[in-house]
C-alpha positions as CSV (number, residue, x, y, z in Angstrom):
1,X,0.0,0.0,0.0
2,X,3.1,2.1,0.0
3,X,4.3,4.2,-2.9
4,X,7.3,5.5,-2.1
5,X,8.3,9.0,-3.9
6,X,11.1,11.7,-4.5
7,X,9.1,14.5,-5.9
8,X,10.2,17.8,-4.2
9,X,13.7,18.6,-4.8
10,X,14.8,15.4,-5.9
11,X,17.8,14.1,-8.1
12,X,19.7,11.3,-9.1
13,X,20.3,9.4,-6.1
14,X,16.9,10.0,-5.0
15,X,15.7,8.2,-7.6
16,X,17.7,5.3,-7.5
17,X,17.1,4.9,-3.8
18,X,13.7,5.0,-3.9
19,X,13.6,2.5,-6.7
20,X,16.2,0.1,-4.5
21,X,13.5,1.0,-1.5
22,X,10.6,0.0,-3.6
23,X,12.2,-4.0,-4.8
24,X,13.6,-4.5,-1.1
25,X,10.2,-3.8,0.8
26,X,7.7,-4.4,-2.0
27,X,5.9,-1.1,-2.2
28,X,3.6,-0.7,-4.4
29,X,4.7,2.1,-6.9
30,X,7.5,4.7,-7.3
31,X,7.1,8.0,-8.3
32,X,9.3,10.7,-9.2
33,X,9.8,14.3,-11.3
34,X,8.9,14.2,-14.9
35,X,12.5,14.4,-15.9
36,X,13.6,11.2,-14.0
37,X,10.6,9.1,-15.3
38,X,13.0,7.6,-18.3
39,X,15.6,6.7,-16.0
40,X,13.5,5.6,-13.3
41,X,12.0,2.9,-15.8
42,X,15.5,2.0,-16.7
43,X,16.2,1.1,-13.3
44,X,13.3,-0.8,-13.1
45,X,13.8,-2.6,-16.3
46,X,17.0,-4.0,-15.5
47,X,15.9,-6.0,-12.8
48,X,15.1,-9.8,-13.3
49,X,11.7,-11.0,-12.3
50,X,13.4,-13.6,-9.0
51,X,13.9,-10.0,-7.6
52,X,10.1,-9.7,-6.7
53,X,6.8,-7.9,-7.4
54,X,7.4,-5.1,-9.9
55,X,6.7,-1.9,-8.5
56,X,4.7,0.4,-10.4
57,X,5.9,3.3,-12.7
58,X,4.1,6.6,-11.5
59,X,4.0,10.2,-13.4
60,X,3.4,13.2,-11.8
61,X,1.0,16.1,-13.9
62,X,0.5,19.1,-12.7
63,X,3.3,19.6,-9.6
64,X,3.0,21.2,-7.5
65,X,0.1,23.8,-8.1
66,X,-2.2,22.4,-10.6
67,X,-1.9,25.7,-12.6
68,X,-0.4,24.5,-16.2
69,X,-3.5,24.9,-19.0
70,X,-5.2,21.2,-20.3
71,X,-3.3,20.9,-23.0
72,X,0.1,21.1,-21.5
73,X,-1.5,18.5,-19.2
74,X,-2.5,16.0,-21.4
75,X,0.9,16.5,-23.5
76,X,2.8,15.5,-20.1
77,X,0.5,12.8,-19.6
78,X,0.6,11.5,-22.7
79,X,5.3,11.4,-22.9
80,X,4.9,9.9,-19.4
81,X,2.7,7.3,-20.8
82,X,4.7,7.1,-23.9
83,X,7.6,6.5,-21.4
84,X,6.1,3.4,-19.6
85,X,4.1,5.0,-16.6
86,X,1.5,2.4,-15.1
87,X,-0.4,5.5,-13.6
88,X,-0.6,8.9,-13.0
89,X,-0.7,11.4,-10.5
90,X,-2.6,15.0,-11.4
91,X,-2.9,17.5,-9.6
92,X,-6.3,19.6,-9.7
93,X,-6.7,23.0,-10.9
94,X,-7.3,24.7,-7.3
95,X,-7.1,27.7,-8.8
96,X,-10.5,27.2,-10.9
97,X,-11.6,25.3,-8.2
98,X,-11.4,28.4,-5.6
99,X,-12.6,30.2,-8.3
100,X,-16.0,28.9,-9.1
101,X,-15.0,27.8,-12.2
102,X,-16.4,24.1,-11.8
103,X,-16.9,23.3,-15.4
104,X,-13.2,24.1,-16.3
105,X,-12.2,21.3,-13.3
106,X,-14.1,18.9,-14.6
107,X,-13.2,19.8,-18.2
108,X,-9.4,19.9,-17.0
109,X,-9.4,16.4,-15.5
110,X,-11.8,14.8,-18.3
111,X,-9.1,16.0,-20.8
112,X,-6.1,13.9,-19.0
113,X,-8.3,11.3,-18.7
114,X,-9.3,10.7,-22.3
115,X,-5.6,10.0,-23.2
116,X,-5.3,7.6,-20.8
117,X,-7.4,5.0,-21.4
118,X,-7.4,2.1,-18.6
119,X,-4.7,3.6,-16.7
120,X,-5.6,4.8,-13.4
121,X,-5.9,8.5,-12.6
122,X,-5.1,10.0,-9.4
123,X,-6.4,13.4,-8.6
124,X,-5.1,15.4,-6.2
125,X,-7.2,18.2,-4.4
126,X,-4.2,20.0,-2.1
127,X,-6.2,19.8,0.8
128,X,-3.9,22.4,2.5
129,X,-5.6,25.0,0.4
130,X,-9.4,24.4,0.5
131,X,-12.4,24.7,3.0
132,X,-13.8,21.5,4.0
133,X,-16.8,22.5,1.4
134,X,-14.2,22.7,-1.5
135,X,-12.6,19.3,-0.6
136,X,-16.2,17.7,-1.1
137,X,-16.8,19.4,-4.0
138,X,-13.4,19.0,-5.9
139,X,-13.5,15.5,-5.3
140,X,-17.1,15.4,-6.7
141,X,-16.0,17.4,-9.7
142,X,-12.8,15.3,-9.8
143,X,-15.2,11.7,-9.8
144,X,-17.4,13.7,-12.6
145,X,-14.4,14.3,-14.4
146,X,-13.2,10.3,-14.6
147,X,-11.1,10.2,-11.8
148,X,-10.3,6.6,-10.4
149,X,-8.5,8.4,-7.1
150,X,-8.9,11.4,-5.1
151,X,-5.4,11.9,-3.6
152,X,-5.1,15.1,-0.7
153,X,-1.6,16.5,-1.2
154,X,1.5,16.6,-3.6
155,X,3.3,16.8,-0.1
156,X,5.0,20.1,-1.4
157,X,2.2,21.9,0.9
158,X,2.8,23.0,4.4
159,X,0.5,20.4,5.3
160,X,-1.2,17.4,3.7
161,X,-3.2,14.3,4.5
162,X,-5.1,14.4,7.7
163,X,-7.8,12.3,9.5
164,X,-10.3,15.0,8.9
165,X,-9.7,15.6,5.3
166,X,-9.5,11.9,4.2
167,X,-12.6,11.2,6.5
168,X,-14.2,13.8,4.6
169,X,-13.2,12.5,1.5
170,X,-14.3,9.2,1.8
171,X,-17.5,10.3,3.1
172,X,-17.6,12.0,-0.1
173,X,-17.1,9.8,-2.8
174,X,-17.9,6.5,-0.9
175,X,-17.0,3.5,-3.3
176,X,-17.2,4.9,-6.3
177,X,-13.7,5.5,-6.6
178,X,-10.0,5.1,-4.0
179,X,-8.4,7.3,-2.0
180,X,-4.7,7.9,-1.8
181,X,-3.7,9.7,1.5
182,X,0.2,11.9,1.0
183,X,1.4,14.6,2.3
184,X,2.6,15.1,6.3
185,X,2.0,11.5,7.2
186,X,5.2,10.8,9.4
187,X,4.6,7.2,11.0
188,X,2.8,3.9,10.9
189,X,0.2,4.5,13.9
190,X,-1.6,7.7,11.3
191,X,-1.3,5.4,8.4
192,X,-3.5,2.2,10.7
193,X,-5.7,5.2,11.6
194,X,-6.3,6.3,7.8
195,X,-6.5,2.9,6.9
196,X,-9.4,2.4,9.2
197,X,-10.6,5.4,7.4
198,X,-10.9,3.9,4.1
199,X,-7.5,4.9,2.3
200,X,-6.5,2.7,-0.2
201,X,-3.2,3.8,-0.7
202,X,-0.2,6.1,1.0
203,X,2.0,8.1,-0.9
204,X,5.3,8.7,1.6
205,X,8.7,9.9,0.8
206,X,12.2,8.0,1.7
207,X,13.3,8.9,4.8
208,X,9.2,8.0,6.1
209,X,9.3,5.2,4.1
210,X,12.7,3.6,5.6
211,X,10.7,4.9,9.4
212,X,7.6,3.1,8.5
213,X,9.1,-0.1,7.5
214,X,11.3,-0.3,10.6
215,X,8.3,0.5,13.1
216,X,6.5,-2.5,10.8
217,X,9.6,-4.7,11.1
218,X,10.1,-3.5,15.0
219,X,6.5,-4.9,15.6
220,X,6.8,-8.4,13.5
């Protein structure tokens, strides 16, 4: 349930750490910048299939603010696709959001979507930056849109994913689609809570990660 990232600030050796991380412990997926996605897949790639479970290639749209227009959007969707990405992560336009602009969100995530057929779509809200009446609503709009997740933070926010906002958020869109809790979520007791909550999914970066697996390991 682990998807272990180096998005914020990251370079070379993030990358290959996290992708070392990722075969060692079994997490789920890896995500990094656009401009490691190639060489992130590489890594992957080389790997023989006695080494385990292949992690998932994520792509990143959108970081960290959401603000790029559709069409830049779908064109990075579409080279990290082109690249080998099993899914993506997108951040929603907040701004349009925040600004009443509801058709635009839904038009914005509907646009990704179309490109990418059968591979799942996360959307993220950036809780940090909404009312609790804007969280329900973007991930309604985000759901109307063709979103298969509604994800609460890029983790580049000052804060991210909290009991409240995931609560709220499953509340919201019940089964109809996952959630994927990131952002601020620093050990393994908040991640049992948000499971209990209903989140499908955690999106951590490394040092977390390496804290989460030793609390795991601690208590086995």
């Amino acid at each position: 349930m682990l998807d272990v990232t180096a998005v914020r600030g990251c370079n070379r050796q993030d990358v290959e750490d996290i992708e070392k991380i990722a075969w060692e412990y079994q997490c789920k997926a890896v995500f990094s910048l656009p401009c490691f996605a190639a060489y992130l897949k590489s890594l992957i790639d080389k790997r023989s299939p006695q080494e385990g479970i292949r992690p998932l290639l994520g792509g990143t749209v959108g970081f960290p603010d959401g603000g790029e227009t559709t069409s830049t959007k779908v064109f990075q969707t579409q080279e990290l696709l082109s690249i080998g990405c099993d899914e993506i992560d997108m951040v929603l336009n907040y701004g349009f959001l925040c600004s009443g602009m509801y058709k635009e969100v839904v038009e914005d995530v509907a646009a990704v979507k179309r490109v990418m057929g059968n591979v799942p779509l996360k959307v993220i809200l950036e809780c940090h930056y909404l009312s609790n009446e804007q969280i329900v609503l973007g991930s309604q709009l985000a759901v109307q849109g063709g979103a298969d997740w509604i994800k609460t933070s890029t983790g580049w926010a000052p804060t991210g994913a909290t009991l409240e906002n995931v609560a709220l958020i499953k509340k919201t869109v019940g089964d109809k689609v996952y959630v994927k809790a990131a952002g601020g979520i620093r050990d393994l007791e908040t991640i049992k809570k948000m499971y209990e909550l209903g989140v499908d999914r955690f999106g951590i970066g490394i040092k977390t990660c390496l804290k989460v697996l030793n609390e795991i390991k601690n208590e086995s």
